[in-house]
C-alpha positions as CSV (number, residue, x, y, z in Angstrom):
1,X,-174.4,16.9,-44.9
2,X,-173.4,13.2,-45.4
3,X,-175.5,10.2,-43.4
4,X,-174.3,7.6,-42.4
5,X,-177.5,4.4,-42.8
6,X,-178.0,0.6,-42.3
7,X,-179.0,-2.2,-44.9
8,X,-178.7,-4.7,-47.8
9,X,-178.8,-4.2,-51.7
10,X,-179.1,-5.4,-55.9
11,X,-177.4,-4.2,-58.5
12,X,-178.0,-5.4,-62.1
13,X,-175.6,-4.2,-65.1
14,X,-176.9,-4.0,-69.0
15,X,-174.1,-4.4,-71.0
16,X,-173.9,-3.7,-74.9
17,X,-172.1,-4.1,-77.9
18,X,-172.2,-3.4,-81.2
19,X,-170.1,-4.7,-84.2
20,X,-169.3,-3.6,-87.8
21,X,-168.9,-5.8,-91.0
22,X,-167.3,-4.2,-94.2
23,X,-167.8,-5.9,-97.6
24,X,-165.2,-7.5,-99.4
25,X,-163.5,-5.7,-102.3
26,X,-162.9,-7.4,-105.9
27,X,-159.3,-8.5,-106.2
28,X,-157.9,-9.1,-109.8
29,X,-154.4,-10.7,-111.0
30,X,-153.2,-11.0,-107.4
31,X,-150.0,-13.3,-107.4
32,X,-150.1,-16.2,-104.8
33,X,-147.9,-15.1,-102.2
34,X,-145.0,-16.9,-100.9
35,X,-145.4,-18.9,-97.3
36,X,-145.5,-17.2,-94.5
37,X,-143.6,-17.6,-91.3
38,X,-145.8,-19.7,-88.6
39,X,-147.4,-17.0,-86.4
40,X,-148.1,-17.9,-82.1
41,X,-150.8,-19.3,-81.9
42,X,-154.3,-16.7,-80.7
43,X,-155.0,-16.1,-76.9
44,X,-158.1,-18.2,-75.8
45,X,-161.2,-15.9,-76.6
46,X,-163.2,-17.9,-74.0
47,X,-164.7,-15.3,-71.6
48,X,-163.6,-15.4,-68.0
49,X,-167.3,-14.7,-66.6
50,X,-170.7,-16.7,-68.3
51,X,-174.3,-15.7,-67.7
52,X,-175.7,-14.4,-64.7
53,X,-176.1,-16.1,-61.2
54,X,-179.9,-17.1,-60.2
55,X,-180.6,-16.5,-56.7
56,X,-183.5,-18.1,-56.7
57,X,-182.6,-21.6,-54.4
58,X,-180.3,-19.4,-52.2
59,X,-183.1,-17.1,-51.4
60,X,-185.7,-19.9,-50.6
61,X,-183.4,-22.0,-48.4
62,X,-181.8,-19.2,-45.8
63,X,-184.5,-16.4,-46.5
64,X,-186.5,-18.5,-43.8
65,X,-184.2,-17.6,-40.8
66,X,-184.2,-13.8,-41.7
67,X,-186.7,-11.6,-39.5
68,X,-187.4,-8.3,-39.3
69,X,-186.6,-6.4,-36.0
70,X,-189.0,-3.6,-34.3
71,X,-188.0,-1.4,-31.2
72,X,-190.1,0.9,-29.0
73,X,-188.3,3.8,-27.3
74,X,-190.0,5.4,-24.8
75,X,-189.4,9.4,-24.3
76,X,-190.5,11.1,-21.2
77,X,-190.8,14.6,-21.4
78,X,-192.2,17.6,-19.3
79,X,-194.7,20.0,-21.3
80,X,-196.9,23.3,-19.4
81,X,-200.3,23.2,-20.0
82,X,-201.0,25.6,-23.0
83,X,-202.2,28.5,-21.2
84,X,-202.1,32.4,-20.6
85,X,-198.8,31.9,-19.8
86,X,-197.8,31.5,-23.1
87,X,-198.7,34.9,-23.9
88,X,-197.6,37.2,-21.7
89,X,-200.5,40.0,-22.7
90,X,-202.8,37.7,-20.8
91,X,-201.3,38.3,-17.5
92,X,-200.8,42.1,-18.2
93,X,-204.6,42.0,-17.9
94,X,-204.8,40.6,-14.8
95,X,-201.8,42.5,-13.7
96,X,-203.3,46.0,-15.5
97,X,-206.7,46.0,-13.4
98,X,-204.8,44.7,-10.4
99,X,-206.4,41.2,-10.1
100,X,-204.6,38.3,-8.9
101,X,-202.7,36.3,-12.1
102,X,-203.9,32.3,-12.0
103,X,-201.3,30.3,-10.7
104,X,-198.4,29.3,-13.7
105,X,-199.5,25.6,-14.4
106,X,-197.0,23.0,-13.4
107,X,-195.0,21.0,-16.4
108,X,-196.9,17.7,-17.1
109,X,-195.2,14.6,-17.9
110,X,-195.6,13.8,-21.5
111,X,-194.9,10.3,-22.8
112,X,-194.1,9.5,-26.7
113,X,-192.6,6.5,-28.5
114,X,-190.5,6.2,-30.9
115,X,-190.3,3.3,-32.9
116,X,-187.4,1.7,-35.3
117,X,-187.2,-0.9,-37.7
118,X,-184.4,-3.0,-38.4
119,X,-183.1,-6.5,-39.7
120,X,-181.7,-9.6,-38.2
121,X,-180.9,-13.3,-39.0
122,X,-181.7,-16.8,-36.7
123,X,-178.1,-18.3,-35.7
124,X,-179.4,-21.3,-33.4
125,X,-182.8,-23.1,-33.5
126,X,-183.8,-22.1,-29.6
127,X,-184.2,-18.5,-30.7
128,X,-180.3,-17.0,-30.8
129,X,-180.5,-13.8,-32.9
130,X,-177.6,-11.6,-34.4
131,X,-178.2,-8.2,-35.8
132,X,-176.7,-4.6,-35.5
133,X,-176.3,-3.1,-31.7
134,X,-177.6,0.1,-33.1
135,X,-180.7,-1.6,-34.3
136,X,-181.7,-2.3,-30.3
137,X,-180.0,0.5,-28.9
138,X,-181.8,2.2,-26.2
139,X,-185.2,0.4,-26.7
140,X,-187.6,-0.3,-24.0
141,X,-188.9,-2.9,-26.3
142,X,-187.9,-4.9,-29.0
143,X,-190.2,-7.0,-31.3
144,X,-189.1,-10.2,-33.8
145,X,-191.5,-11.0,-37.1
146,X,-190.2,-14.1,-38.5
147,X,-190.5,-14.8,-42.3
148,X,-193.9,-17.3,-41.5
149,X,-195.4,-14.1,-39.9
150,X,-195.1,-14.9,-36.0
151,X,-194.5,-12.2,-33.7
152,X,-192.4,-13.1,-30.1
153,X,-190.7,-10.5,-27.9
154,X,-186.8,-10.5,-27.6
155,X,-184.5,-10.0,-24.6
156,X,-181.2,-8.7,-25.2
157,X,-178.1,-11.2,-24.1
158,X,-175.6,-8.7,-25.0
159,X,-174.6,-5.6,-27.3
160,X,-170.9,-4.6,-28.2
161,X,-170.6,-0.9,-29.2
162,X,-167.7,-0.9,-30.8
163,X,-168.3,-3.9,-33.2
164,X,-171.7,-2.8,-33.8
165,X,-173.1,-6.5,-32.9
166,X,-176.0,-7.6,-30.9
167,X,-177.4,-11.2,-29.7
168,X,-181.2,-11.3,-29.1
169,X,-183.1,-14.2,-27.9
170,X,-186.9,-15.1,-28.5
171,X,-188.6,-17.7,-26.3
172,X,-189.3,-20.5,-29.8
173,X,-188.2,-23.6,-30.7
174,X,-187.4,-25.6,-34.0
175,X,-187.0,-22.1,-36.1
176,X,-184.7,-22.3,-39.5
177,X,-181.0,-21.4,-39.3
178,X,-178.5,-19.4,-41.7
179,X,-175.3,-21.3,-42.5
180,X,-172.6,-18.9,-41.3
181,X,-169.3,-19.2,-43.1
182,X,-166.2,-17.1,-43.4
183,X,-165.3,-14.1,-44.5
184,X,-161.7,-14.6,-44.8
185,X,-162.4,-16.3,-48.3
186,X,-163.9,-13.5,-49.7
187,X,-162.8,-12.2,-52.6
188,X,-163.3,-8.9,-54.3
189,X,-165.7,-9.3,-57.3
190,X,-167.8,-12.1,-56.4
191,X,-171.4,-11.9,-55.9
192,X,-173.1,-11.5,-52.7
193,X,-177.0,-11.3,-51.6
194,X,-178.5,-9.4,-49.1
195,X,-181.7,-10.4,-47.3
196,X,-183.6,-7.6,-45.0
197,X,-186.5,-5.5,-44.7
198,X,-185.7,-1.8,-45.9
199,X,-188.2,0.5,-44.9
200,X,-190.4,-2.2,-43.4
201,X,-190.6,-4.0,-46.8
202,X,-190.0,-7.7,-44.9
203,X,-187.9,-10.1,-46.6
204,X,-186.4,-8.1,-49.3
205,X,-183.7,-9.6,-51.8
206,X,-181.2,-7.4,-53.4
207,X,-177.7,-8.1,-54.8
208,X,-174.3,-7.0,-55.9
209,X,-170.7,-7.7,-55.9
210,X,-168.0,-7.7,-53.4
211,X,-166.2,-4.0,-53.9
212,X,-163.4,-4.1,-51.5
213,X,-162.4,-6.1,-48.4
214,X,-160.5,-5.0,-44.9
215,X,-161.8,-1.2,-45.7
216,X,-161.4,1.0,-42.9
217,X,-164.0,3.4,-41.7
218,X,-163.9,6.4,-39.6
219,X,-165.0,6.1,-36.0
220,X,-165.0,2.2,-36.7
221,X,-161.4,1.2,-35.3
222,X,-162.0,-2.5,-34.3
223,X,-163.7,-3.6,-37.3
224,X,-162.3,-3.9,-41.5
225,X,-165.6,-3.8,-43.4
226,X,-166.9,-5.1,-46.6
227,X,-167.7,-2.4,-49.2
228,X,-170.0,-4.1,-51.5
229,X,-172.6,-2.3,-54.2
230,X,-175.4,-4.1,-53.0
231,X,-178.2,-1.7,-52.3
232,X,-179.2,-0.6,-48.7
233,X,-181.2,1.4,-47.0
234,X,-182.6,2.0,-43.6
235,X,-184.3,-1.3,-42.0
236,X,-181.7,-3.2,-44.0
237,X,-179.3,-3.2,-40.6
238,X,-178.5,-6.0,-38.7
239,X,-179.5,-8.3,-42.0
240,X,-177.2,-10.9,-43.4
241,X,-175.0,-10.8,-46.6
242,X,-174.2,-14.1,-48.1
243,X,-171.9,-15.3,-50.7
244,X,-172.9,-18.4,-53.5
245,X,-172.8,-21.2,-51.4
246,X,-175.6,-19.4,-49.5
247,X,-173.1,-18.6,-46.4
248,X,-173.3,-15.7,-44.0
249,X,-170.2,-13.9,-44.8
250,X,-171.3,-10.2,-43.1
251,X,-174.0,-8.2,-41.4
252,X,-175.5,-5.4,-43.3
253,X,-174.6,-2.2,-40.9
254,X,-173.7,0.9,-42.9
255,X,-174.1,2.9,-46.2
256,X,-172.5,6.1,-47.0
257,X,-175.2,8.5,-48.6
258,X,-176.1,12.3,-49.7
259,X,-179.8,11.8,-48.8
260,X,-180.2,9.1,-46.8
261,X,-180.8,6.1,-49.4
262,X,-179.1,3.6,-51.0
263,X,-175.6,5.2,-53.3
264,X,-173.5,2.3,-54.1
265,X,-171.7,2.2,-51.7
266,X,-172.7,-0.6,-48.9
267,X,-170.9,-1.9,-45.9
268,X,-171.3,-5.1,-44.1
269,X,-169.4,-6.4,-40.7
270,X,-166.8,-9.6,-41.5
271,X,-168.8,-12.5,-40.3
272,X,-165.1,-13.5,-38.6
273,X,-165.3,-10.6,-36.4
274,X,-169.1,-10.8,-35.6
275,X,-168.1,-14.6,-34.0
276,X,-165.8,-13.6,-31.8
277,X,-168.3,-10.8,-30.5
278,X,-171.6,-13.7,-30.3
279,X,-168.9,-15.9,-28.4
280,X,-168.0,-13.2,-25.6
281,X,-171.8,-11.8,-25.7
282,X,-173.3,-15.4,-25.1
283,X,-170.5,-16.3,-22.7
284,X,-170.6,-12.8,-20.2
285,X,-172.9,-10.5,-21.5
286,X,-170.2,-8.3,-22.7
287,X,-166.9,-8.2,-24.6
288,X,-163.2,-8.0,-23.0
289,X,-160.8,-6.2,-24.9
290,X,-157.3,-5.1,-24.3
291,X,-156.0,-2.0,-23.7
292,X,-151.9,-0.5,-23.6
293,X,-152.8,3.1,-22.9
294,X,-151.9,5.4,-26.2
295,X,-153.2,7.8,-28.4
296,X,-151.6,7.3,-32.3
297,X,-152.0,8.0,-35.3
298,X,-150.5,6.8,-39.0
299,X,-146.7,7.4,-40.0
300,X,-147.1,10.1,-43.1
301,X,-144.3,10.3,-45.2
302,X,-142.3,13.5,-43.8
303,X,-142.5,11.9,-40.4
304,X,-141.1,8.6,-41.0
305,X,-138.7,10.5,-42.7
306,X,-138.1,13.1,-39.9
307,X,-137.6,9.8,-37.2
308,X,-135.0,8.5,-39.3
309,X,-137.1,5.3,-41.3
310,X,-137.8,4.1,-44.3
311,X,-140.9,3.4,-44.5
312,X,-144.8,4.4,-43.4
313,X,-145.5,1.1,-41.4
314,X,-146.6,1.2,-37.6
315,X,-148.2,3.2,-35.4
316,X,-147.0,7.0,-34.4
317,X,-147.5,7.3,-30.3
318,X,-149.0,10.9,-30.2
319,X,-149.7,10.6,-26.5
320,X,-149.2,8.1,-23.7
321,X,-151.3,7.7,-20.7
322,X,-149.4,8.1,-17.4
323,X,-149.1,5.3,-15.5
324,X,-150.8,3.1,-18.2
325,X,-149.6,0.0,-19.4
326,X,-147.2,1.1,-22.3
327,X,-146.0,3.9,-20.0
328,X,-144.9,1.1,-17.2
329,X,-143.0,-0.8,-19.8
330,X,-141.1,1.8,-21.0
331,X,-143.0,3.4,-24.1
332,X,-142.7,7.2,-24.8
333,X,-144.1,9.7,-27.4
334,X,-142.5,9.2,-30.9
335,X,-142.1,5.7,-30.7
336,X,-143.7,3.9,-33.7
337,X,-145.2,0.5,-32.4
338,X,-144.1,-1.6,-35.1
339,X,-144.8,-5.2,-34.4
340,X,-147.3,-6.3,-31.2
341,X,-147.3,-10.0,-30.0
342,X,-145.8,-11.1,-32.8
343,X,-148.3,-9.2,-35.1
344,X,-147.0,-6.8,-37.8
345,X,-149.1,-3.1,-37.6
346,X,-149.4,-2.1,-41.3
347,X,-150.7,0.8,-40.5
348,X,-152.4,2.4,-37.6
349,X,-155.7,1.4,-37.5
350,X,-154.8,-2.4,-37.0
351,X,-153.4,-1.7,-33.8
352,X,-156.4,-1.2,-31.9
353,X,-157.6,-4.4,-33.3
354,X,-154.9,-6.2,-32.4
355,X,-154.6,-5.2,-28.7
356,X,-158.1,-5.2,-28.1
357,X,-158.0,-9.2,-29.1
358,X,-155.5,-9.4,-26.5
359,X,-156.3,-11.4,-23.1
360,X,-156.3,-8.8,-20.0
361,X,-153.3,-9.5,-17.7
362,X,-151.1,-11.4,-20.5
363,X,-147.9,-10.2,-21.1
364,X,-146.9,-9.4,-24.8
365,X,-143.9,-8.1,-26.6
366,X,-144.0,-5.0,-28.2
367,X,-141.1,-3.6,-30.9
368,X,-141.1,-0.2,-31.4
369,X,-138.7,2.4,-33.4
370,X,-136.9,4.6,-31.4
371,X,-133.7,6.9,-32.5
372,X,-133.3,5.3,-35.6
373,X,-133.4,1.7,-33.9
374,X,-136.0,-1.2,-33.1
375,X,-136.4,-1.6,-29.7
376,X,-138.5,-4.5,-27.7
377,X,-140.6,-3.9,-25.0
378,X,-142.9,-6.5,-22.4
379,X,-146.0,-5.2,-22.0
380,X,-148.6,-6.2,-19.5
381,X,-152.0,-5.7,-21.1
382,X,-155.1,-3.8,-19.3
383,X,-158.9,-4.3,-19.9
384,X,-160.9,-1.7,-21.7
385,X,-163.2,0.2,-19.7
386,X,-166.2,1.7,-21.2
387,X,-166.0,4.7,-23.2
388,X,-166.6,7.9,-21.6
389,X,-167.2,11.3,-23.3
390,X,-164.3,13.6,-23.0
391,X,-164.9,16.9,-21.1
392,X,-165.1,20.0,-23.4
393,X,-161.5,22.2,-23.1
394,X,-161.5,25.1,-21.1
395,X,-161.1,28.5,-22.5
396,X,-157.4,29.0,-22.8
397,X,-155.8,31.8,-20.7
398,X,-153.9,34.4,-22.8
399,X,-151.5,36.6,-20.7
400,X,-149.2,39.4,-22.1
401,X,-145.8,37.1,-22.5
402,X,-143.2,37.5,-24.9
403,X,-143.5,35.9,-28.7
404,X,-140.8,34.4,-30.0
405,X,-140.5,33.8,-34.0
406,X,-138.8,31.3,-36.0
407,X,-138.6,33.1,-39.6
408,X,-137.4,29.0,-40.8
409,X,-140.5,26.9,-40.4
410,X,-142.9,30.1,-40.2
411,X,-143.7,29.9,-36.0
412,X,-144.7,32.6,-33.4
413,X,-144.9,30.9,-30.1
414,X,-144.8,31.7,-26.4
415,X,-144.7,30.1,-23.0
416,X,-147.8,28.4,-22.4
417,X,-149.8,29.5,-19.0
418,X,-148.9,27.1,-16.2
419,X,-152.7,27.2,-14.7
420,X,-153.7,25.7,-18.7
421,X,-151.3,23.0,-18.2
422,X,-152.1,22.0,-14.8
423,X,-155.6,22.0,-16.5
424,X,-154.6,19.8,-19.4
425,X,-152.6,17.5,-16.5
426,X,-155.9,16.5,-14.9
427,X,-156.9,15.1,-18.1
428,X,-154.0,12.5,-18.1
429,X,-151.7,14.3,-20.0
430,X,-148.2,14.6,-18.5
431,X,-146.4,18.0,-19.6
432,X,-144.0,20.3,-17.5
433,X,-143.3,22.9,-20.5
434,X,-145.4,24.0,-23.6
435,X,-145.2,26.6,-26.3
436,X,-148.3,28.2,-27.6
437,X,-148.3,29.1,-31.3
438,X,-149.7,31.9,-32.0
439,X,-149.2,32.7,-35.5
440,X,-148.4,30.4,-38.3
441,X,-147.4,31.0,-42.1
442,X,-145.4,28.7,-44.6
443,X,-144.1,25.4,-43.5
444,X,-145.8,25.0,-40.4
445,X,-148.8,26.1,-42.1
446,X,-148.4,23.6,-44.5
447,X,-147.7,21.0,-41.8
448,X,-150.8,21.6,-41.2
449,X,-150.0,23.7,-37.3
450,X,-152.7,26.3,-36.2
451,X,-153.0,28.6,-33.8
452,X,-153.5,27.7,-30.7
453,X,-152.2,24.3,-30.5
454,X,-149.6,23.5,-27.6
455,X,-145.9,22.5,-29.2
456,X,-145.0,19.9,-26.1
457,X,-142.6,17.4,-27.8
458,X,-139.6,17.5,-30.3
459,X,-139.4,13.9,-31.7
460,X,-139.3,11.7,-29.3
461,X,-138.0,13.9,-26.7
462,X,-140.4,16.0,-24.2
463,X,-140.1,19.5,-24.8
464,X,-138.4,21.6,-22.0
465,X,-136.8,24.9,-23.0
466,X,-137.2,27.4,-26.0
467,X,-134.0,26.6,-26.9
468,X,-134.6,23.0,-27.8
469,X,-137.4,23.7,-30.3
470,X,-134.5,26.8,-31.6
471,X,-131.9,24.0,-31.7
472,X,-134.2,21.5,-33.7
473,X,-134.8,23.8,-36.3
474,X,-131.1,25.6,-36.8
475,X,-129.8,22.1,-36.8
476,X,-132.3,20.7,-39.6
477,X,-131.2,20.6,-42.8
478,X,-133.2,22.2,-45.7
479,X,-135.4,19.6,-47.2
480,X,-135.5,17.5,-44.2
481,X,-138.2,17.5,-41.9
482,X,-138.6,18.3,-38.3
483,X,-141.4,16.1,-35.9
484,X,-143.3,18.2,-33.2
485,X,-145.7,16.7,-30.5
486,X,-148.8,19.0,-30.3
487,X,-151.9,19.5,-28.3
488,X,-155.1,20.6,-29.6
489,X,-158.4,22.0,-28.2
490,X,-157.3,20.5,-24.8
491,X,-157.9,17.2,-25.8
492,X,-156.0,15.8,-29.0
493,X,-152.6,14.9,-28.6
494,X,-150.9,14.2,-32.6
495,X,-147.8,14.9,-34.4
496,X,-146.7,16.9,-37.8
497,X,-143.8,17.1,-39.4
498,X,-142.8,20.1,-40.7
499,X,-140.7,19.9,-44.3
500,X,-138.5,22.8,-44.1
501,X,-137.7,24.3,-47.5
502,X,-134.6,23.3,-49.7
503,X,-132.4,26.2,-51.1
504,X,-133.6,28.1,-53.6
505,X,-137.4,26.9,-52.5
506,X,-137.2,29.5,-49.6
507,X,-139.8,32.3,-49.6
């Protein structure tokens, strides 16, 4: 199983090279030849990179305003009293000579604490702290160490979720500050320096180069991280990551690892982002964001191609929220959001980022694709609630109701259960008609359809009759591709495209 882990790294090269020098042979009677034609002049053989960078005055001026971060959870739990009740051939003794059992003890509270260790780095003299929100999740405590040894206790001003950024505050005065610059400038292949305390080990320096900018993670749609080869490990969260000039350019906050440790691969939190987090968290405690109200997901090839455009940019609706705000404006499943507030969406993940930086209440203009046309929409923005965990989908009902094949893109479907939709309704989903596939085999298979899911949209058109998902495909072309709107486990709303076969390709 891969694990996901916090903190900062080094990362030294050797380098090597070896040369061979033949000796000259004895040349006799050789005529001097005639002049030559002038030849260009030879490419410059000075190198593009010199030396190796010392760290050493970067380290001793911001190392100061790095501390090390400690948080106490406390667990209450209930634990019986080991007694004969946890062997049941004790009480057949009692019960064999026919005395009275001892009364069952009663569960006693239990009390343990579990204890973390993280990073963090001094943003303000008067005690303003940044780090990772997961560093202070959940604690009942949370202890600072700064780099001259001095222990305070911190109180939390805020924590954002989402962005993975927290602002603590000790009660101290006069402490050293980082120099926070901007991670816009940063460039892949410089160097960069990470400062942090991996497994405990206080004030630890390790460094590497910048490996990719604006990477995307899973799970982390409002924030473009830094990959950099820097090593991390745990302890290392919430640390800072600094370029040459000795600037803050990222917070420390994930690795991707096999066992646990450090594997090359390092991510750290754009220092641009982290701002605009301290700003709201310092300001209200918490972070506004905006919200339209739609599920989506990227543009793949075959379904731009099956919506009629050229190209993979924007972001696929895959399910609308009734009533929300891109519902009220006019916005329907199969529309690719194109362009918000002005804002080109490359590709799906920069949409969420881009709404959520959106004021609450502000009215922005949206263009979308729609029947092989752009289309602009006004959209009043909502605030983000907080998250809330989805509830688990019900076991679907099954009755006995007819099948209905499409040999073409390889379907067997049916009429989904009206008590499943009704079900699937009270979860904000809006859908009158279904088909439920029940058997799948070569293009729909390959589209990637299983059984189960819930075919509830043709394009950008709601599904509403048998007919119109027999229509779609008689009227498709071989080689093009067909776009259906599905629904799976109850909960995940997305679309495929489903390539039908070209002539001769057919199986």
């Amino acid at each position: 199983m891969m694990k996901t882990v916090l903190t900062a790294a080094l990362f030294a090269i050797g380098l090597s090279s070896c040369s061979e020098a033949a000796s000259p042979s004895k040349v006799q009677n050789v005529p001097t030849p005639a002049p030559a034609a002038a030849l260009p002049a030879a490419a410059s053989a000075t190198p593009l990179v010199t030396g190796l960078p010392d760290f050493t005055a970067l380290v001793e001026k911001e190392g100061k305003a790095v501390v090390n971060i400690s948080t106490t959870q406390v667990i209450r739990r209930n634990q019986r009293l080991q007694r004969f009740e946890d062997d049941d051939d004790g009480f057949d003794i009692f019960r064999r000579f026919g005395f009275p059992a001892p009364p069952r003890s009663q569960p006693q509270p239990r009390t343990e604490r579990a204890q973390s260790l993280g990073s963090g780095f001094i943003i303000e003299s008067d005690g303003y702290i940044l780090t990772n929100a997961h560093v202070i999740a959940d604690a009942d405590e949370i202890k600072v160490k700064l780099a001259d040894k001095r222990e305070f206790k911190a109180k939390v001003i805020g924590s954002d979720a989402r962005t993975d950024v927290a602002v603590l505050k000790i009660d101290a005065k006069n402490l050293p500050t980082v120099d926070l610059g901007s991670s816009q400038k940063l460039k892949v292949g410089e160097w960069v320096v990470a400062i942090g305390s991996p497994y405990g080990l206080e004030n630890t320096v390790t460094a590497g180069i910048v490996s990719a900018t604006k990477r995307d993670l899973p799970d982390e749609s409002y924030v473009q991280m830094i990959q950099t080869d820097a090593a991390v490990n745990p302890g290392n969260s919430g640390g800072p990551l600094f370029n040459m000039y000795g600037e803050v350019i990222g917070i420390n906050a994930q690795i991707y690892s096999r066992s646990g440790g450090y594997m090359g691969l390092s991510f750290a939190i754009p220092i641009d982002d982290a701002k605009l987090v301290v700003e709201q968290l310092r300001d209200k405690g918490k972070v506004t964001r905006g919200r339209i109200g739609v599920g989506i997901q990227e543009v793949s090839q075959d379904m731009a191609t099956a919506l009629g455009r050229d190209n993979t940019n924007g972001a696929l609706i895959s399910n609308i929220e009734a009533d929300g705000p891109a519902a009220k404006a006019g916005l329907q499943n199969g529309d690719i959001i194109v362009k918000f507030n002005g804002q080109g969406i490359g590709k799906s993940s920069d949409l969420p980022r881009i709404v959520g930086s959106a004021k609450p209440g502000s009215s922005v203009p949206v263009e979308v694709w729609r029947d092989k046309a752009s289309k602009t929409f006004t959209i009043k923005v909502g605030e983000m609630e907080q998250a809330s965990e989805g509830r688990s989908a019900e076991r679907e009902y099954r009755g006995k109701q007819q099948e209905n094949a499409f040999s073409k893109p390889g379907l067997t479907v049916e009429p989904a259960d009206p008590r499943l939709l009704k079900q699937l309704n009270q979860r904000q989903f809006d859908i009158k008609f279904a088909l439920q596939v029940r058997n799948v085999d070569g293009p729909a298979a390959r589209a990637g359809i299983q059984p189960g899911d819930l075919i509830v949209g043709v394009g950008s058109d709601e599904l509403k009759s048998l007919k119109q998902l027999e229509d779609a495909f008689s009227k498709a072309k071989p080689g093009s591709a067909v776009a259906l709107r599905l629904i799976r486990g109850g909960q995940l709303s997305l679309y495929v495209a489903v390539t039908l076969p070209k002539k001769g390709d057919e199986e």
